[in-house]
ZADO-1210 file (C-alpha; in nm, 4 decimals, padded with zeros to 6 digits):
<atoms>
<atom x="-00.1877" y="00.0800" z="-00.3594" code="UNK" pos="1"/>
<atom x="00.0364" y="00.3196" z="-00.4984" code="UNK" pos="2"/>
<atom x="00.3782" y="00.4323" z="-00.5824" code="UNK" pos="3"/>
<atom x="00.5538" y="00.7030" z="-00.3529" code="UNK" pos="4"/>
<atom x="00.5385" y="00.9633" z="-00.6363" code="UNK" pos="5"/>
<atom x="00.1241" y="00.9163" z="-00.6279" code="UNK" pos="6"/>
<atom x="00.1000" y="00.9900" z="-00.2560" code="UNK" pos="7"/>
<atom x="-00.0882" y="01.3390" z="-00.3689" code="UNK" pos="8"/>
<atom x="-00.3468" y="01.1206" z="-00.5562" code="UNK" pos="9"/>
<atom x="-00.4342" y="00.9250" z="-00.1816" code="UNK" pos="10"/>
<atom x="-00.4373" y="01.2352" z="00.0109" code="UNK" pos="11"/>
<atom x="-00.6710" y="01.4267" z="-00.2223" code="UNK" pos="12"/>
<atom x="-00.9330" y="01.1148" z="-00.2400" code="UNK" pos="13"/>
<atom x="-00.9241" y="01.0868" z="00.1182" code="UNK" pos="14"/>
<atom x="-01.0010" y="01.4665" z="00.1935" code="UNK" pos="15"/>
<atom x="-01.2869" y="01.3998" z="-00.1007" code="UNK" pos="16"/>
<atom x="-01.4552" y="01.1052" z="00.0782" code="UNK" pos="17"/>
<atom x="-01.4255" y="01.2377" z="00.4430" code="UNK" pos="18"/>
<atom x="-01.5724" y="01.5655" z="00.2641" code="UNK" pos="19"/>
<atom x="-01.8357" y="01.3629" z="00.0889" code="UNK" pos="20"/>
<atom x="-01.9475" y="01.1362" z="00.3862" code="UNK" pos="21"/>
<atom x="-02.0012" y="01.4322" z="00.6091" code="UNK" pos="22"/>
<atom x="-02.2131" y="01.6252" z="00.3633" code="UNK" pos="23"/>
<atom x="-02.4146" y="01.3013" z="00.3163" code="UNK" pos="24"/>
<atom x="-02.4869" y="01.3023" z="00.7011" code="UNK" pos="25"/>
<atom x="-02.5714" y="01.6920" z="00.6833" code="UNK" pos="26"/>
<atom x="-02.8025" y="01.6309" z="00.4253" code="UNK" pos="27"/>
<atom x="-02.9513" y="01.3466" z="00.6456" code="UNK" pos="28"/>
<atom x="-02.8640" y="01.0385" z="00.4196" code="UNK" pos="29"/>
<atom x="-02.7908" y="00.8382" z="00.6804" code="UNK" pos="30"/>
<atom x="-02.8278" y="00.5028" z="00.5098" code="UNK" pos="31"/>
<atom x="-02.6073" y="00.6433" z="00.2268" code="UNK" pos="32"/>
<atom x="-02.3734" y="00.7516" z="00.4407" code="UNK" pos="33"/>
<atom x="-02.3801" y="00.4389" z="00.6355" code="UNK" pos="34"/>
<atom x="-02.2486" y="00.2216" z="00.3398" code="UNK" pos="35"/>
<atom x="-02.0559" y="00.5190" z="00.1941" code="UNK" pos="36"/>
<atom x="-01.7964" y="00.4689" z="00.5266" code="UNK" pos="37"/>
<atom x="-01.9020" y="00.0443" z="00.5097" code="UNK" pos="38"/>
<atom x="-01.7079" y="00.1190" z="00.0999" code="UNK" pos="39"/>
<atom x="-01.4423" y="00.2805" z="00.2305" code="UNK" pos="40"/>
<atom x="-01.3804" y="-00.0176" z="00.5402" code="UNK" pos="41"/>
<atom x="-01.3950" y="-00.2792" z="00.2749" code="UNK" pos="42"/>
<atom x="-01.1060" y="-00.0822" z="00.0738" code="UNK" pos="43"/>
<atom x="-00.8977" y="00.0117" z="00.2837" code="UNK" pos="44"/>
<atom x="-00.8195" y="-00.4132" z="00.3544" code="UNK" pos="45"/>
<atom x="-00.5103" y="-00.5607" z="00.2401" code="UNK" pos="46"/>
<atom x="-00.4144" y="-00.9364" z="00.2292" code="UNK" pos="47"/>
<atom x="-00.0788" y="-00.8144" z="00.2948" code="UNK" pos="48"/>
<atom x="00.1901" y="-00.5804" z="00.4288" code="UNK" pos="49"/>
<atom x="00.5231" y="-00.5581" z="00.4666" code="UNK" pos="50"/>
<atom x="00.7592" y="-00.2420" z="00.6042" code="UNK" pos="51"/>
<atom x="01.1132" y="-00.2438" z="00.7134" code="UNK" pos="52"/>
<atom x="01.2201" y="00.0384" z="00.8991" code="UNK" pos="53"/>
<atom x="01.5836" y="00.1408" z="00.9806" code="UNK" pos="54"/>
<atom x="01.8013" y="00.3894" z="01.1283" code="UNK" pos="55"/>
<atom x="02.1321" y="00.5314" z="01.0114" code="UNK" pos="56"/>
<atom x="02.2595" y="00.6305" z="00.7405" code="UNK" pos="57"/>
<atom x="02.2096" y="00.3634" z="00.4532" code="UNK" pos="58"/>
<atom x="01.9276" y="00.3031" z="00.1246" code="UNK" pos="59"/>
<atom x="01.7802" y="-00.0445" z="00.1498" code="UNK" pos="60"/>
<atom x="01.6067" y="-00.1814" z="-00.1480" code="UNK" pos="61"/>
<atom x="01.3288" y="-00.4983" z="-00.1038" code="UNK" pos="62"/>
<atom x="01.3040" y="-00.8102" z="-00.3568" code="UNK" pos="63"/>
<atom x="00.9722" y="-00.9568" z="-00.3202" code="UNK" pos="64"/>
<atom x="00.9419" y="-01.2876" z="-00.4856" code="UNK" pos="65"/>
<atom x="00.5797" y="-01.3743" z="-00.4788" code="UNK" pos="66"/>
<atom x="00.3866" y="-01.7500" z="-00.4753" code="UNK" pos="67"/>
<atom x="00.3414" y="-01.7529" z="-00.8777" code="UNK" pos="68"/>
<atom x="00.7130" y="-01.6689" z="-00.9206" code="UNK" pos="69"/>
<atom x="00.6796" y="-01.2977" z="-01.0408" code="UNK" pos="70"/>
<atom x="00.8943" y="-01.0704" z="-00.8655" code="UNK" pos="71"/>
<atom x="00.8101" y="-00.6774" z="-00.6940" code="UNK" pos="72"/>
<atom x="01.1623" y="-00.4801" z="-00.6883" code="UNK" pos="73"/>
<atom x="01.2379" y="-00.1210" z="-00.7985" code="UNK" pos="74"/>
<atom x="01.3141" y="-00.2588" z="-01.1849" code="UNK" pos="75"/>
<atom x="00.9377" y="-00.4297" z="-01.1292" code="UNK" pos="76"/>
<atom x="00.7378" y="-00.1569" z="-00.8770" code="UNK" pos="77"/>
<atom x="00.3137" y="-00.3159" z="-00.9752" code="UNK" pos="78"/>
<atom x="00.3064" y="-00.7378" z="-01.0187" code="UNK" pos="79"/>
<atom x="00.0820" y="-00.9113" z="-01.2051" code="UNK" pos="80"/>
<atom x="00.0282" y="-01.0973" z="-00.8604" code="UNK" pos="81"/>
<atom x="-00.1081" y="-00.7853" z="-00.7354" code="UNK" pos="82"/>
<atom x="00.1741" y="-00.6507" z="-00.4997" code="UNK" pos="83"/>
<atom x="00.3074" y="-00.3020" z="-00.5428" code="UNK" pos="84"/>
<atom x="00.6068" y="-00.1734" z="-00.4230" code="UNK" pos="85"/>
<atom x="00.5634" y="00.1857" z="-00.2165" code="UNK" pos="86"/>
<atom x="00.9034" y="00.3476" z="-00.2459" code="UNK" pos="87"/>
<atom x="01.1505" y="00.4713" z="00.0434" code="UNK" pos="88"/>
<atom x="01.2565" y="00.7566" z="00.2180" code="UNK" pos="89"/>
<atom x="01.6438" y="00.7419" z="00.3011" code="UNK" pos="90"/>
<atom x="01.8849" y="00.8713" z="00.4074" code="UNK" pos="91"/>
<atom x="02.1214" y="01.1684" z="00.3473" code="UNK" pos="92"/>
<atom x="02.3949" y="01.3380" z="00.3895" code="UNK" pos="93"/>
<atom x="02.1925" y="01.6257" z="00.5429" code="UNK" pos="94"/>
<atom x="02.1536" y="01.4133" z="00.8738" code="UNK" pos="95"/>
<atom x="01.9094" y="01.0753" z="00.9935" code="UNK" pos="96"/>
<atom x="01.5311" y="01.1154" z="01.0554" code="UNK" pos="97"/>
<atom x="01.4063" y="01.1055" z="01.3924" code="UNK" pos="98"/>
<atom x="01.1573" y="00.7522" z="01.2610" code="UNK" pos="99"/>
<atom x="01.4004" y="00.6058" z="01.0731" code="UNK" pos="100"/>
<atom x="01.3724" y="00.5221" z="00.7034" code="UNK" pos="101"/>
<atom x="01.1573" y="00.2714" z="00.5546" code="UNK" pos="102"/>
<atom x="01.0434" y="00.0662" z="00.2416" code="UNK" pos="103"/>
<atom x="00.7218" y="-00.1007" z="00.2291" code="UNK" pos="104"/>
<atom x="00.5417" y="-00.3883" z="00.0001" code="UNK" pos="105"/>
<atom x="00.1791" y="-00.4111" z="00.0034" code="UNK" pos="106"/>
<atom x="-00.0714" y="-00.6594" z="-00.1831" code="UNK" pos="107"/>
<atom x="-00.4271" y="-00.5920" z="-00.1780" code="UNK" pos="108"/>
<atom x="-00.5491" y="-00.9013" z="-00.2923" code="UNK" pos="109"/>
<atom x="-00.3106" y="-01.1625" z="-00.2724" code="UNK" pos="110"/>
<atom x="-00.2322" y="-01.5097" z="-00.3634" code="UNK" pos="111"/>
<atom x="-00.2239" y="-01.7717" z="-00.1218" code="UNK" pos="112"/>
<atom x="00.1419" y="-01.9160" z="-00.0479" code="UNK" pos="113"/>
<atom x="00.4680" y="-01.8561" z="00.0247" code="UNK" pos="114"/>
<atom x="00.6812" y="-01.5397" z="00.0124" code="UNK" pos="115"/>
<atom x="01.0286" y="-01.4470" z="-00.0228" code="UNK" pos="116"/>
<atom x="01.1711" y="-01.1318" z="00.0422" code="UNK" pos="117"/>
<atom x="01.5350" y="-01.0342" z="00.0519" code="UNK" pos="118"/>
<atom x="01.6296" y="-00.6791" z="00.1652" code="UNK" pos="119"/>
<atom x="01.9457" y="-00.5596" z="00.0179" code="UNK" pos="120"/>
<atom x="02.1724" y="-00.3203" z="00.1341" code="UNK" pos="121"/>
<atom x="02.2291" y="-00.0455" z="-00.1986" code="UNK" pos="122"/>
<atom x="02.4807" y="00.1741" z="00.0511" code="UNK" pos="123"/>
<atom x="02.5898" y="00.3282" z="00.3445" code="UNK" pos="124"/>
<atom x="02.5102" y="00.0999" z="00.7041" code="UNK" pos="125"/>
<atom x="02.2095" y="00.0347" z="00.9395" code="UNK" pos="126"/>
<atom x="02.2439" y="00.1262" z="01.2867" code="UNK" pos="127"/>
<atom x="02.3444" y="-00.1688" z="01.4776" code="UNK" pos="128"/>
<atom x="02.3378" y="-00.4070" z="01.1698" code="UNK" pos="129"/>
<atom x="01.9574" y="-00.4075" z="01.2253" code="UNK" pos="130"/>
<atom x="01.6207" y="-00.3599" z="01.0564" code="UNK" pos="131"/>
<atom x="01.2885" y="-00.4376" z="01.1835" code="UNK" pos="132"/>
<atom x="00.9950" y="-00.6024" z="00.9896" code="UNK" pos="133"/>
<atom x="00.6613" y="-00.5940" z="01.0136" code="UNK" pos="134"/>
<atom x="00.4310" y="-00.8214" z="00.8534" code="UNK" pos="135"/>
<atom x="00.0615" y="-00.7435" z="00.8611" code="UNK" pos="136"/>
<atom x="-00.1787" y="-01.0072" z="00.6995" code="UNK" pos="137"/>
<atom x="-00.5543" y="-00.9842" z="00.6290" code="UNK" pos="138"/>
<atom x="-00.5109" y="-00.5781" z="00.7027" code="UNK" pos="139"/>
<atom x="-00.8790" y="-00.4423" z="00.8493" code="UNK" pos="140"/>
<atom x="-01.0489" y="-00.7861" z="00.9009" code="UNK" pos="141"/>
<atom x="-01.1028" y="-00.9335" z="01.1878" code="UNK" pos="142"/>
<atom x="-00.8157" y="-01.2234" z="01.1064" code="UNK" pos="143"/>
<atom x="-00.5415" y="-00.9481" z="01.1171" code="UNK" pos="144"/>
<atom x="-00.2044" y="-01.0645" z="01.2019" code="UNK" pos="145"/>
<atom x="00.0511" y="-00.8592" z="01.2980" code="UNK" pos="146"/>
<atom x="00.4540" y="-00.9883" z="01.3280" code="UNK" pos="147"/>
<atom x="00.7575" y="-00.8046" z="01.4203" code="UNK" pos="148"/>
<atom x="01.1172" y="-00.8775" z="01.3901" code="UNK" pos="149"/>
<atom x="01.4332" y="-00.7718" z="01.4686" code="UNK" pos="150"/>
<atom x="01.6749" y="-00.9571" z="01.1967" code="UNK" pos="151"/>
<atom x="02.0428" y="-00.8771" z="01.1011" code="UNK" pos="152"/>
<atom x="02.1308" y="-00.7243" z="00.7829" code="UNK" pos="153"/>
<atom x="02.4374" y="-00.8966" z="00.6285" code="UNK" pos="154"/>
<atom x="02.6495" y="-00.7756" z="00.3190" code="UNK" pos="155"/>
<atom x="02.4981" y="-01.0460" z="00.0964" code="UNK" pos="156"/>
<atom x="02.1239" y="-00.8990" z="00.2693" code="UNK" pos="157"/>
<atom x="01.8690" y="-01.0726" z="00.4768" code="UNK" pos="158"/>
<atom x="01.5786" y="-01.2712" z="00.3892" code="UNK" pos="159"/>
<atom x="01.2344" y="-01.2943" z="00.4967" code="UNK" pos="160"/>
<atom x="01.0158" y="-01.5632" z="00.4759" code="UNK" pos="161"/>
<atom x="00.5974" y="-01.5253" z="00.5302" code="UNK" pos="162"/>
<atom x="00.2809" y="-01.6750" z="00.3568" code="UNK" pos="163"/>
<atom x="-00.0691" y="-01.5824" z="00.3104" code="UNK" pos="164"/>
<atom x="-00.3431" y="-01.7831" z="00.4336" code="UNK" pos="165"/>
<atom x="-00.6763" y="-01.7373" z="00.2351" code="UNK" pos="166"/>
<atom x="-00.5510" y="-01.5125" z="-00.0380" code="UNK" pos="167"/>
<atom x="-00.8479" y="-01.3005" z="-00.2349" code="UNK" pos="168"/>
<atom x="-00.6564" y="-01.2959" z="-00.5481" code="UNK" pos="169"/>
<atom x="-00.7326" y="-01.6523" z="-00.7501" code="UNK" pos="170"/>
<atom x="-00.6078" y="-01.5033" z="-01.1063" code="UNK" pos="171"/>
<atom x="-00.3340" y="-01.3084" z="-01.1964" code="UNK" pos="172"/>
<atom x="-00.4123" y="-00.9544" z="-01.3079" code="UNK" pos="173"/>
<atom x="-00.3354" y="-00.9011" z="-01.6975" code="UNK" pos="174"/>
<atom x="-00.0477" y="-00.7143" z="-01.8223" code="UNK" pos="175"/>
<atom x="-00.3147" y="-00.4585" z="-01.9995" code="UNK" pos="176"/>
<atom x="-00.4732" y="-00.4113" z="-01.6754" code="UNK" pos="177"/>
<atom x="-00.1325" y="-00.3468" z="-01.5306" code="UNK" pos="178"/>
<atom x="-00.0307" y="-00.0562" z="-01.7616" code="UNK" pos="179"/>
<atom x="-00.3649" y="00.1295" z="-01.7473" code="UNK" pos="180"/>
<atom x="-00.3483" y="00.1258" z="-01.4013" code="UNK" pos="181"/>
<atom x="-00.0263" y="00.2574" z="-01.4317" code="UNK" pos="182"/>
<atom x="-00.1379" y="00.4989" z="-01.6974" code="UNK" pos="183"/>
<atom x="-00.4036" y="00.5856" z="-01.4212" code="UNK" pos="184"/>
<atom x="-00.1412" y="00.6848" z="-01.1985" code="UNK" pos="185"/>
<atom x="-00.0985" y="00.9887" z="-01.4008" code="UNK" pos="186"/>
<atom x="-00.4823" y="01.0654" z="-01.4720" code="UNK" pos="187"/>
<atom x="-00.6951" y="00.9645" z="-01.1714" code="UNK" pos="188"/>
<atom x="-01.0392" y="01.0880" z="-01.1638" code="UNK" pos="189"/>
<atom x="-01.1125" y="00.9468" z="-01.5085" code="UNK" pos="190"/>
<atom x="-01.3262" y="00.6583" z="-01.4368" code="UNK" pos="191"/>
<atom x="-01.6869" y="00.7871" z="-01.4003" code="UNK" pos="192"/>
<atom x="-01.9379" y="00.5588" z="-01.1369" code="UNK" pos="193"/>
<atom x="-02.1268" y="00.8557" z="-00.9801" code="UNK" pos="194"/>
<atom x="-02.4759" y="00.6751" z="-00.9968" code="UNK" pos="195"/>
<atom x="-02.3382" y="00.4724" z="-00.6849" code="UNK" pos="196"/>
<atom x="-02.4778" y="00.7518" z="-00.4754" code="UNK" pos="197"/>
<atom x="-02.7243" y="01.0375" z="-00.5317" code="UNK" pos="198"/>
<atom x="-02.6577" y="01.2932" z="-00.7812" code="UNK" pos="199"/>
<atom x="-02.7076" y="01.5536" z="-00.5159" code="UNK" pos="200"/>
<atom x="-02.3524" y="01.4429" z="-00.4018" code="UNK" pos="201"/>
<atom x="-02.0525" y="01.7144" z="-00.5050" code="UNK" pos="202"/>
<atom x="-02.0123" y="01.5042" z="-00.8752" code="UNK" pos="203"/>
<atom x="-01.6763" y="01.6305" z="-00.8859" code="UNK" pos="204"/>
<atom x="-01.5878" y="01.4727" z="-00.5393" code="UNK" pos="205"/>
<atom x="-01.7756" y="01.1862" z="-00.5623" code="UNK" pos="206"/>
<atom x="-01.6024" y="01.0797" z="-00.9098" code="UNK" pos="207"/>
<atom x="-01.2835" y="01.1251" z="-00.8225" code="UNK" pos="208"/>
<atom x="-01.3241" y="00.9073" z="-00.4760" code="UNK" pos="209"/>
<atom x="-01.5323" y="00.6651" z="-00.6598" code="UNK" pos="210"/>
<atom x="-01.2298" y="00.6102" z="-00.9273" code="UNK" pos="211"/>
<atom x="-00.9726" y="00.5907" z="-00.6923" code="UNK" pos="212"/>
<atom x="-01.1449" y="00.3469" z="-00.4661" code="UNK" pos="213"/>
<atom x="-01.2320" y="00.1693" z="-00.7678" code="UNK" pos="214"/>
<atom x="-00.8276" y="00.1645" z="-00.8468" code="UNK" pos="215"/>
<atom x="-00.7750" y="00.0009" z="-00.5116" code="UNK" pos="216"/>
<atom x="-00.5166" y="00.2954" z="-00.3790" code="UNK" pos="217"/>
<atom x="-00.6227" y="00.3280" z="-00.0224" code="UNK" pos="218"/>
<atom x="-00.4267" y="00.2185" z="00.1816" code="UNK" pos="219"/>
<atom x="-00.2791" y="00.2838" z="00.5254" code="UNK" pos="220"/>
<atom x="00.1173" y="00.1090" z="00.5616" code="UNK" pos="221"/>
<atom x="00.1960" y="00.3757" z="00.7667" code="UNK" pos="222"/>
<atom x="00.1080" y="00.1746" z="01.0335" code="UNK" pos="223"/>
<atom x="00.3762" y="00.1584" z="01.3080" code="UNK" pos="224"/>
<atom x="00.4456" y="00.5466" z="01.3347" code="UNK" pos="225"/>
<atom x="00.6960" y="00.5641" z="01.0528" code="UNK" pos="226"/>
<atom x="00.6879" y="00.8547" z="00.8399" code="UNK" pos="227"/>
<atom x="00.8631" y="00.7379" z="00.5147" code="UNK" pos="228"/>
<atom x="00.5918" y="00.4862" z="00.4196" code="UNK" pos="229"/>
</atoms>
């Protein structure tokens, strides 16, 4: 998953694999082309998401306090627990979006437990008080789970509570792994696996979808129709 300011770095690697799986089935590489789009599946699952949407004109900010204690906030956007927080979209003084305005946290592989997550108010006010939450777990598995809410905002915030059932994550990732995946933020398309396929593959577009998949950035929040995720 990444930050807001990477978004170019998804929508290039997904234009590359949709690209490279077609030319695969042109070239009649069916079987490689078969558990190209099986990669991509397996990828594209998360262990968990969370987006709050509003409407109005107001900035929320989210606080996630994961089951090891670490903490995902705007001081702390990638955890060592794995969860990565995607930015907003808010409001301004040029008018409300049609969709609303929305934050969202997202951890790929995730540990098992109990979650905290308070969403603070940084100005202006909701419409009606309210923001809705969804909480997706096991994201592109069978075992999805899918919760909405309706809860009220207060001054002091509002918190939400949710755990994870059957985490993937069992260790927590280390702080060197951390920055050069931040460091690949900025330089995508570094990490060379092109042997996973044929060399008669576009190199150039297999690399780069091969590194980003590899990086774990594909994924899909924008799941309820929202437009700032």
């Amino acid at each position: 998953a990444w930050p807001r300011e990477n978004q170019h770095i998804e929508d290039e690697a997904k234009l590359i694999a949709k690209a490279t799986h077609t030319q695969l089935l042109e070239e009649g590489r069916s079987d490689e082309a078969e558990q190209f789009a099986t990669d991509i599946k397996q990828a594209l699952v998360r262990d968990c998401i969370v987006v709050v949407t509003w409407t109005g004109e107001a900035d929320l900010d989210l606080l996630v306090e994961e089951p090891t204690g670490t903490l995902c906030s705007v001081q702390n956007l990638r955890t060592n627990g794995g969860g990565v927080l995607l930015g907003d979209t808010f409001a301004t003084s040029e008018g409300n979006s049609v969709d609303g305005y929305s934050e969202a946290y997202v951890c790929p592989h995730a540990f098992t437990g109990d979650y905290r997550m308070l969403v603070r108010r940084v100005w202006g006010n909701v419409t009606a008080g309210k923001v809705t939450v969804d909480v997706v777990k096991h994201y592109g598995t069978e075992k999805q789970e899918h919760m909405r809410q309706q809860i009220d905002l207060a001054e002091n915030g509002a918190l939400v509570l949710f755990d994870v059932k059957e985490g993937r994550r069992e260790e927590p990732i280390a702080e060197k792994q951390i920055a050069h995946l931040q460091n690949a933020e900025q330089a995508i398309g570094r990490t060379v696996l092109a042997q996973q396929l044929n060399s008669s593959v576009d190199p150039t577009a297999l690399r780069n979808f091969v590194a980003a998949r590899q990086a774990g950035f594909f994924r899909d929040p924008r799941l309820f129709g929202r437009g700032g995720v």
